[in-house]
C-alpha positions in Angstrom: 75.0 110.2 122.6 77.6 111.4 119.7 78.2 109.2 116.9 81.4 110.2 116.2 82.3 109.5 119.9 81.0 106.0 119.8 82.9 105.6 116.3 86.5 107.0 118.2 85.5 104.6 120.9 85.4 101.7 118.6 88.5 102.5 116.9 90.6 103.2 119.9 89.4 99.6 120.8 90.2 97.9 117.8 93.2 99.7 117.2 94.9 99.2 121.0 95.7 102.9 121.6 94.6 107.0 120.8 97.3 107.8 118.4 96.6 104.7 116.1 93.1 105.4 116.8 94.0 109.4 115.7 95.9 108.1 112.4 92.7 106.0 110.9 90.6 108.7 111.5 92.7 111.7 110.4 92.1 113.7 113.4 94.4 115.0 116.3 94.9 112.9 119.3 93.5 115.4 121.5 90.4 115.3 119.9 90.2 111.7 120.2 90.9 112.3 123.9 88.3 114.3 124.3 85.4 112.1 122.9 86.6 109.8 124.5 86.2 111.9 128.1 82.9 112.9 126.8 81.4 109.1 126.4 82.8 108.0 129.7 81.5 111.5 131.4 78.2 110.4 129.9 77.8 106.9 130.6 79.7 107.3 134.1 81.6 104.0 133.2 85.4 103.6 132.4 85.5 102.1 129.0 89.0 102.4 128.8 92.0 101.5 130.9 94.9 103.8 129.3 98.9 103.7 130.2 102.3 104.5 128.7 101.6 101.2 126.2 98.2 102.4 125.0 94.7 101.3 125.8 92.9 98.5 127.2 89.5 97.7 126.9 88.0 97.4 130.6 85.0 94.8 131.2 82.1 97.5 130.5 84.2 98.9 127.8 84.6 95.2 126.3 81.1 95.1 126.6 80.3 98.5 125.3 82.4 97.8 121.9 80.4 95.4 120.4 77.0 97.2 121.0 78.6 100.7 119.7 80.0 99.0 116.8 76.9 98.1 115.7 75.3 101.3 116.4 77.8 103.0 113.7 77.3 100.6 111.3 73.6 101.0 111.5 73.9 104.2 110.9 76.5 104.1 108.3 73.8 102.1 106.5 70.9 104.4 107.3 72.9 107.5 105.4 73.6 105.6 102.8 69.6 104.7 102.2 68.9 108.5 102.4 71.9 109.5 100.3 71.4 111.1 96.8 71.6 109.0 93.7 75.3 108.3 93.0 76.6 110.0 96.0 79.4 108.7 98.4 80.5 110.8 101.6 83.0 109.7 104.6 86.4 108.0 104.5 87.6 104.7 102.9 90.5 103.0 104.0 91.9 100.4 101.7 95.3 98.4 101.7 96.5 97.6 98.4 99.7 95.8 97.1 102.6 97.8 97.0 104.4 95.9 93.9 101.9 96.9 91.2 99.1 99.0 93.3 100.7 102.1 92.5 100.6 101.7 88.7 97.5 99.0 87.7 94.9 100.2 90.7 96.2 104.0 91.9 94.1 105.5 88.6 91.0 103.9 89.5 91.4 105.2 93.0 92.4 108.4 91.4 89.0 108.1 89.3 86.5 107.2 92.0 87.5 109.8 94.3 87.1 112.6 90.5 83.9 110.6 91.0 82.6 111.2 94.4 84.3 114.8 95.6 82.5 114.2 99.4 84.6 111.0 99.6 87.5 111.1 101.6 89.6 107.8 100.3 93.2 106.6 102.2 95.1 103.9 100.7 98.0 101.6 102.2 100.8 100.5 99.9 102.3 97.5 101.0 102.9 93.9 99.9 102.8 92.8 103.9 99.7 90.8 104.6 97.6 93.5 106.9 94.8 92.7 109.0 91.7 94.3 108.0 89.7 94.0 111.3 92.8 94.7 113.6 94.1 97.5 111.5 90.5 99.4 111.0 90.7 99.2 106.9 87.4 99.2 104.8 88.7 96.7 102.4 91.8 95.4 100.6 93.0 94.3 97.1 94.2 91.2 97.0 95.5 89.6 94.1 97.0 85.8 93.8 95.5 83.0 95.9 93.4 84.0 98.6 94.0 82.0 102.1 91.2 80.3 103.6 89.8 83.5 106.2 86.5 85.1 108.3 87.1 87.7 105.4 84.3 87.9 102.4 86.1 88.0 98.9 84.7 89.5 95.6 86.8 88.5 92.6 87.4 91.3 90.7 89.8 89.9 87.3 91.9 86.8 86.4 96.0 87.0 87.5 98.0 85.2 84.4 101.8 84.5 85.4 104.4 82.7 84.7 108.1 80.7 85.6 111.0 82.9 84.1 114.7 82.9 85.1 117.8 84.8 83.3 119.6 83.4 79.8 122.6 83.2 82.4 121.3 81.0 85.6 120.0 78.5 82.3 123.2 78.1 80.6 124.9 77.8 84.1 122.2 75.5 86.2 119.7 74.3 83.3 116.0 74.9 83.4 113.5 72.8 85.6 111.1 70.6 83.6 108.7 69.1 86.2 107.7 70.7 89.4 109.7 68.3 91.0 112.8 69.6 89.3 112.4 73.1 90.7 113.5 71.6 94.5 117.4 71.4 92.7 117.2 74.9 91.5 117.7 78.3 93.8 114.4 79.7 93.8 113.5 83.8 94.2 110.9 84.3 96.5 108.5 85.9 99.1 108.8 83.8 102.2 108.0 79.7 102.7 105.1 79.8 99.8 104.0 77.3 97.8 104.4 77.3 94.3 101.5 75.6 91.9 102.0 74.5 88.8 98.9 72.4 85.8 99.8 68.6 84.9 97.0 68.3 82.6 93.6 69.2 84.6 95.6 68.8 88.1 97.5 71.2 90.5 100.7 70.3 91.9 102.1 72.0 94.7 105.7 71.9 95.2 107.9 74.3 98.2 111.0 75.1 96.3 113.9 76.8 98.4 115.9 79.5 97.8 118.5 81.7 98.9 117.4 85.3 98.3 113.9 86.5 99.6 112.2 89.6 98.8 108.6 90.9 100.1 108.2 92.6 96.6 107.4 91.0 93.2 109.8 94.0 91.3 112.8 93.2 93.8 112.2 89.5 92.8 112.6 90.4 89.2 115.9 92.6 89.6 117.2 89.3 91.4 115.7 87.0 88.4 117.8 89.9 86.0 121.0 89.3 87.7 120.7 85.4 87.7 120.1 84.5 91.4 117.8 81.8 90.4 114.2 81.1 89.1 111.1 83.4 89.7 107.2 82.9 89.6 106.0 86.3 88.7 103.3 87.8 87.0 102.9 88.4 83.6 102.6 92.3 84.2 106.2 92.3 85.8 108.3 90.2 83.4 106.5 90.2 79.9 108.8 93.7 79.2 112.1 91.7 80.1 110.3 88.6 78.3 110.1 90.6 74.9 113.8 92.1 75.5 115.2 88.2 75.7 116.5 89.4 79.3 114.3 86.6 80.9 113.6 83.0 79.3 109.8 81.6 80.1 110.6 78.1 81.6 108.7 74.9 82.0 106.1 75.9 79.7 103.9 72.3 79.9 103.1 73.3 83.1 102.0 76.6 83.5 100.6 78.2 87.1 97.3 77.6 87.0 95.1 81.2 86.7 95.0 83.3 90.1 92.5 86.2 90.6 92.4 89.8 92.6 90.0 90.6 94.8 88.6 93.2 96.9 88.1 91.6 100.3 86.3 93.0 103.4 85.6 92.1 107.1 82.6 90.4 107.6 79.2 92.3 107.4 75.6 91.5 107.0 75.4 95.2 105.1 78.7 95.8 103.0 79.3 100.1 102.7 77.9 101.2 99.8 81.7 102.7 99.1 83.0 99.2 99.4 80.7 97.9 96.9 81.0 100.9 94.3 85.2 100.4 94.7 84.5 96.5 93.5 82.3 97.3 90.5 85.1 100.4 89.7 88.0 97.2 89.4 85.6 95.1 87.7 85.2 97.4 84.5 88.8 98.3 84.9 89.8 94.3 84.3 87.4 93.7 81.7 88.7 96.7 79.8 92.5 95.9 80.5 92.0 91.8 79.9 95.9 91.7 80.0 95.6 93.0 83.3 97.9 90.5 85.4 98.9 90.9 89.2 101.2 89.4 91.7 101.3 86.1 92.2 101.0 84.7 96.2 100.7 82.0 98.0 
């Protein structure tokens, strides 16, 4: 039995369909296809029920998923005992925030993959919450403050921001004091998140409301520019408008509390060697760039 065709198996499963399937692994659809013909030839069992909205998983094929998923894992971990000293092969998938990925964790992508040339490495830009089992990624970067999840987290640097709005929106509305006094100002942000905020050793919560939303921390700050309201952003994304006088810090006695990034997998008795190598990679980065700040979530 081929391992690649139980690893296409598994990811047709998990993914709900051949070309999703055919996108994580970075192969043609057709050749997903055809593993896929080839297990079921071998095993003389229908594994998978396709049709015009992708595929389903039949009973034996339900069955079947769990067993070959722990087959390629195995044996993911049995390459990497044998491996050479310092040597990383295969692919790694990894979702990273698209509001400062690009420009505070791209070069240490950029330098793992100088690092390891047999390592094939694909990375998703996005500030959207994705699902790491659903969506077949290897890990994510997650920076801010991390939901309760099944996920296993590794801190990776602290996340410093602050409450900043325009010289404009102060003289015109005045600037909040208390967390309490943010509920009578238009706030800038994400979704229905929870702002948190230090009084003395404590952390109050508040859910402030606002008018103009925006998925991205740098679209939040063009709105902060123009005066729309008040913004909790990281340090990395406001402290060049900060210096200019373009934004004022507000309610400096209570500052958000410190926040942290992360590289967070799915759950696994044997976390990929690649997975952990990635980690130690953003550790060094953060305790060589201690101003290193990222966006802040709820």
């Amino acid at each position: 039995m081929d391992i690649e065709e139980l690893r296409t198996f598994v990811e047709v499963a998990d993914a709900g369909g051949i070309s999703p399937a055919a996108l994580r692994l970075g192969v043609a659809k057709s050749i997903v296809s055809r593993r896929l013909a080839r297990l079921e030839s071998e095993l003389g069992v229908q594994l998978l029920a396709r049709s015009t909205r992708g595929a389903a998983l039949t009973e034996a094929g339900a069955t079947f998923r769990d067993h070959a998923a722990r087959v390629c894992a195995e044996v993911d971990t049995a390459r990497e005992a044998i491996l050479p000293s310092g040597d990383l092969r295969g692919r790694l998938r990894i979702a990273a925030p698209l509001t400062f990925g690009p420009t505070h964790f791209a070069p240490m992508l950029a330098e793992m993959a100088r690092r390891y040339p047999r390592l094939h490495i694909q990375t998703c830009y996005s500030d959207r919450f994705v699902d790491l089992i659903a969506e077949g990624y290897d890990c994510a970067i997650r920076v801010g403050y991390l939901q309760d999840s099944n996920l296993i987290a590794r801190r990776i640097g602290p996340i410093y921001g602050k409450l900043v709005a325009s010289p404009g929106y102060i003289e015109a509305h005045g600037a909040p004091e208390s967390p309490e006094d943010i509920l009578g100002h238009q706030a800038l942000m994400q979704g229905t998140e929870a702002w948190h905020f230090m009084d003395g050793d404590q952390i109050v919560s508040v859910r402030p409301q606002g008018r103009f939303k925006a998925d991205n921390g740098i679209a939040l700050v063009t709105a902060a520019l123009a005066g729309l309201g008040i913004a909790y952003l990281p340090d990395c994304l406001v402290q060049e408008h900060v210096a200019s006088g373009a934004l004022v810090p507000i309610m400096n006695r209570h500052p958000p509390p410190q926040a942290g990034a992360y590289v967070v997998r799915p759950p696994s008795p044997h976390p990929a060697k690649k997975v952990r190598v990635l980690t130690e990679l953003l550790i060094e980065y953060f305790e060589r760039s201690p101003e290193t700040a990222g966006e802040v979530v709820e």
